[in-house]
C-alpha positions as CSV (number, residue, x, y, z in Angstrom):
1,X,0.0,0.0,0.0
2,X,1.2,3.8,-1.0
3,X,0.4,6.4,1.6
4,X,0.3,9.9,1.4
5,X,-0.4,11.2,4.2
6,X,-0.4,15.7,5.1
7,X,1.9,16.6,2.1
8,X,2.9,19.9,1.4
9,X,5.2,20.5,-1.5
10,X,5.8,23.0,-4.4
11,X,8.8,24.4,-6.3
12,X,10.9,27.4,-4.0
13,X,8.6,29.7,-2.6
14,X,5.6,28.5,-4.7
15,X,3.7,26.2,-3.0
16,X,1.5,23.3,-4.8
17,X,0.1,20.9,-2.9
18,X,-1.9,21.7,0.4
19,X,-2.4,18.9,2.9
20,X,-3.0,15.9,0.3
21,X,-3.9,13.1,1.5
22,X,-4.4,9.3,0.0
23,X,-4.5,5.9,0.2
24,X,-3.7,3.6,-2.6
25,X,-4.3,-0.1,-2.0
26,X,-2.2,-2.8,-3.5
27,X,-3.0,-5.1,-6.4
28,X,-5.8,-1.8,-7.5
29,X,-5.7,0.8,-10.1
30,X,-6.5,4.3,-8.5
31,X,-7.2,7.1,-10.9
32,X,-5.9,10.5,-10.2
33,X,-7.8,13.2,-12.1
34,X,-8.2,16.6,-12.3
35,X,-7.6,19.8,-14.8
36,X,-4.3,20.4,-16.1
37,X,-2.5,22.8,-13.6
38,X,-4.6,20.8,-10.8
39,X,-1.4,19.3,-9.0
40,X,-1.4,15.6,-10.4
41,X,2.6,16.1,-11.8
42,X,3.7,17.9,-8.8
43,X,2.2,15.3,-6.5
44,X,3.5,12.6,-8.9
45,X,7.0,14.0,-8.7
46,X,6.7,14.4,-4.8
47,X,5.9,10.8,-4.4
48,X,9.4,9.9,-6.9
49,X,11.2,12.4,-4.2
50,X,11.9,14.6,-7.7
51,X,10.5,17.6,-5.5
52,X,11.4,17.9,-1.9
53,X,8.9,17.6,0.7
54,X,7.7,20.8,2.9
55,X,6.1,18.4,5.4
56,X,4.0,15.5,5.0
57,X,4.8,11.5,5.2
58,X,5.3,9.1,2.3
59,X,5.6,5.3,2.7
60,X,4.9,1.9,0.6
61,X,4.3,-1.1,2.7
62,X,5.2,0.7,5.9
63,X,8.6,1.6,4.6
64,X,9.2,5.4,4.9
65,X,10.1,7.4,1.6
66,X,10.1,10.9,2.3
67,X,13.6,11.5,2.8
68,X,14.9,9.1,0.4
69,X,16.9,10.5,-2.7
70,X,14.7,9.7,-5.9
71,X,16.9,6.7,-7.3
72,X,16.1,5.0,-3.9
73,X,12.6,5.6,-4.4
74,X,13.0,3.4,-7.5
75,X,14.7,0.6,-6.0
76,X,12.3,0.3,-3.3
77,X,9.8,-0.6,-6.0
78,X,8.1,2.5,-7.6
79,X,8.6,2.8,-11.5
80,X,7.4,6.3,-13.1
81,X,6.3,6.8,-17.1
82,X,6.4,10.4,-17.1
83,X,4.2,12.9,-19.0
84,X,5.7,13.1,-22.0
85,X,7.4,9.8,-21.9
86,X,10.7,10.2,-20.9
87,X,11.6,8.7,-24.6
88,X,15.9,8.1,-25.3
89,X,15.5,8.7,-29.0
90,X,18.6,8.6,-30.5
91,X,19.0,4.6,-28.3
92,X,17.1,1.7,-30.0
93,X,14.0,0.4,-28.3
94,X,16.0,-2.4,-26.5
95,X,18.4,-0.2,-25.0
96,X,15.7,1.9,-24.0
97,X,13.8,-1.3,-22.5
98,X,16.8,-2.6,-20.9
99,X,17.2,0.7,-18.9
100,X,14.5,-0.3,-16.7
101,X,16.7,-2.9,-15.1
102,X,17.9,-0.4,-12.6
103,X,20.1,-3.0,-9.9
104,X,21.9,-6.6,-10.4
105,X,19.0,-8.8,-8.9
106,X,16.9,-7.6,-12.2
107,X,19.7,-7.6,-14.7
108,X,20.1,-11.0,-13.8
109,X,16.8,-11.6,-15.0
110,X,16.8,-9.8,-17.8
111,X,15.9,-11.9,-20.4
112,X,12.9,-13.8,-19.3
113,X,11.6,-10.2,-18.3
114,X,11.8,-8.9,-21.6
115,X,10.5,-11.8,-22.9
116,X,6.9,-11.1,-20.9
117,X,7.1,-7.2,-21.6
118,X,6.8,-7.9,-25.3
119,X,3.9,-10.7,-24.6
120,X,2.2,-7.6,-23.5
121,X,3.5,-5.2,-25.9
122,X,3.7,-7.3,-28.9
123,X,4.1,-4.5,-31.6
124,X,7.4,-4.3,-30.3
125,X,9.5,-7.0,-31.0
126,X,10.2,-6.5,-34.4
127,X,10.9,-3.1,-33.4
128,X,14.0,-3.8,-30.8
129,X,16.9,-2.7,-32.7
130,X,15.5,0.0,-34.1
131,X,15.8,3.6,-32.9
132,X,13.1,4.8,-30.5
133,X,12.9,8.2,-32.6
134,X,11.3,6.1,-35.4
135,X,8.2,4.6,-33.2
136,X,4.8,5.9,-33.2
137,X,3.7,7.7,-30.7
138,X,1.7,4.8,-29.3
139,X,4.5,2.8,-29.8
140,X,6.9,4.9,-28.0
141,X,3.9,5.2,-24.9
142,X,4.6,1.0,-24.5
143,X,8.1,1.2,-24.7
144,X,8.1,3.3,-22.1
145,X,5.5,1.7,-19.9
146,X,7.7,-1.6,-20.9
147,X,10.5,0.5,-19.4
148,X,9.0,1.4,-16.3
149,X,7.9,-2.6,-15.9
150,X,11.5,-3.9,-16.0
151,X,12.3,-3.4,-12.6
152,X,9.3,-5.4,-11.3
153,X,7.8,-2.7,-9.2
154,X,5.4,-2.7,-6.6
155,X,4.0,0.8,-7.8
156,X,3.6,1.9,-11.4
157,X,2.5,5.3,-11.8
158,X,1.6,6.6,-15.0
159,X,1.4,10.6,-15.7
160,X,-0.9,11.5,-18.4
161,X,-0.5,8.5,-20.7
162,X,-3.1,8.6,-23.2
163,X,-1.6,12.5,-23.6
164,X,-1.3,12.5,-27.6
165,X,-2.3,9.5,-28.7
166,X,-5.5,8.7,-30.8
167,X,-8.5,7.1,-29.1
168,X,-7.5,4.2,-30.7
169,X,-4.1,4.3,-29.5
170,X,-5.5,4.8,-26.1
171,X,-7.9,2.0,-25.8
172,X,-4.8,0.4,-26.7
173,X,-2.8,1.4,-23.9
174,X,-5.3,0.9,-21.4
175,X,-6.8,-2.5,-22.5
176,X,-2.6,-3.3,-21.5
177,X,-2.9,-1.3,-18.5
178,X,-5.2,-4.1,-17.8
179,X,-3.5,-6.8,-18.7
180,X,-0.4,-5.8,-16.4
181,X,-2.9,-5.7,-13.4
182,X,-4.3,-8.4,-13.9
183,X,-1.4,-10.9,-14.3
184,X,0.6,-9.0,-12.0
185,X,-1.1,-7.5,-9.2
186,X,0.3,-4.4,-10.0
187,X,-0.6,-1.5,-7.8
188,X,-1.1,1.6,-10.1
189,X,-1.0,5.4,-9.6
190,X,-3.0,6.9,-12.9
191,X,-3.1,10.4,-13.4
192,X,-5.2,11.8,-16.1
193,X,-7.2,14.8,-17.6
194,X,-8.6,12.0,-20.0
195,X,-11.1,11.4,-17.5
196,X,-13.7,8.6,-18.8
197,X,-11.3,6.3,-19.9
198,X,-9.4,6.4,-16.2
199,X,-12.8,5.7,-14.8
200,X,-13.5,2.5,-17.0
201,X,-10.4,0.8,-14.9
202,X,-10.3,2.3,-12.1
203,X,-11.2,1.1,-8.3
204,X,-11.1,4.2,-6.5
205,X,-11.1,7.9,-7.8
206,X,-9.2,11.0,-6.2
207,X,-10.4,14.7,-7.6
208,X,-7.5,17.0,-7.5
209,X,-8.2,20.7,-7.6
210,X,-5.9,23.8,-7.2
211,X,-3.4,21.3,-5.1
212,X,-5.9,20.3,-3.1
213,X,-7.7,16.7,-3.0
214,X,-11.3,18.0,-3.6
215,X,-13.6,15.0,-4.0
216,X,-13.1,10.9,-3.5
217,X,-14.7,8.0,-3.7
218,X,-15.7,4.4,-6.4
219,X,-15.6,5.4,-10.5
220,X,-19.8,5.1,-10.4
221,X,-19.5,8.0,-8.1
222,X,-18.4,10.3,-11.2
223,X,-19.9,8.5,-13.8
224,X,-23.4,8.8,-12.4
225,X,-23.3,12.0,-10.8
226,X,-24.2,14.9,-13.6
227,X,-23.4,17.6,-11.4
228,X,-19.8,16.4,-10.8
229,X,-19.2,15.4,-14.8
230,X,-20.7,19.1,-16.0
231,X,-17.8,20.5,-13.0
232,X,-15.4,18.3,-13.3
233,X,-15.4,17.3,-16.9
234,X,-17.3,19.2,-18.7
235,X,-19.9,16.7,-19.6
């Protein structure tokens, strides 16, 4: 389990996030949504220990984060795909994948990891030797997800992943979003504007607002409630 618990945070003198609070329970997908400027990257990059802390506690499974560096954040089992992807474009997709593999016990186990990253990302094994520059942009989304993966994480968090991709595309990506869950009782972190299709897999929602959580509870919650999609989403 990932808790947040009385986080402040922000960027120098600016400050973001106002007492945020959240619980996200392992083995479940727990959408994160809200406008853009809302908070969901700054949180995102507080939990990864990219932004310090101003107060506040973080911890996975008991085990405190908030004053580790961000690389230890990683090995402790917490695997970002960052808005925007994070793509290595001039490296070819398997370097890029291999990457992921961030300490010996998972290098050692390299291969038969790969092998069940492209089971679930299959468009991408004849693409391994070439350059990640020359991917789609779908394409490039499940490398990087694949990426994230390598390490066998605990928590994968996912900022604004359908961001530029066709509705195609992004049924794509989250029908494997799935698929990862499911076989892997994968505790996810999803943070999206693209509201309805978070809501289809999610088990628990958490409305972020001007750095503030604003509004939580189950997906039927926001699907049902016209009030909250005219506010919230513009439905």
């Amino acid at each position: 389990m990932l808790s947040i618990e009385s986080v402040y945070a922000g960027y120098g003198e600016v400050k973001i996030l106002n007492n945020i609070s959240l619980t996200i329970p392992s083995g479940q997908t727990t959408a994160l949504l809200g406008p853009n400027g809302a908070g969901k990257t700054t949180l995102i990059r507080a939990i990864c220990r990219m932004i310090p802390l101003t107060s506040g506690r973080i911890s996975l499974n008991g085990v405190e984060l908030s004053t580790l560096p961000a690389h230890r954040v990683s090995v402790a089992g917490i695997s970002l795909v960052p808005e925007g992807r994070g793509v290595l474009y001039t490296l070819t997709v398997l370097e890029n994948l291999e990457l992921g593999a961030i300490n010996k016990t998972v290098r050692r186990q390299l291969k038969n990891r790969l092998e069940c990253i492209l089971e679930v990302f299959p468009d991408l094994k004849a693409k391994l030797h070439h350059v990640a520059g020359s991917l789609s942009g779908g394409q490039q989304q499940m490398m990087v997800i694949g990426r994230a993966l390598m390490s066998f994480p605990k928590v994968l968090i996912l900022d604004e992943p359908s961001l530029g991709l066709s509705p195609l595309l992004v049924q794509t990506v989250y029908e494997s979003l799935v698929k990862i869950q499911n076989e892997e009782k994968l505790t996810i972190l999803l943070a999206e504007q693209n509201a309805m299709n978070a809501l289809e897999i999610a088990s628990q929602v958490y409305f972020m607002d001007h750095g503030e959580i604003t509004r939580s509870g189950e997906p039927a919650l926001f699907k049902n409630d016209s009030t909250i999609l005219s506010a919230y989403f513009g439905a």
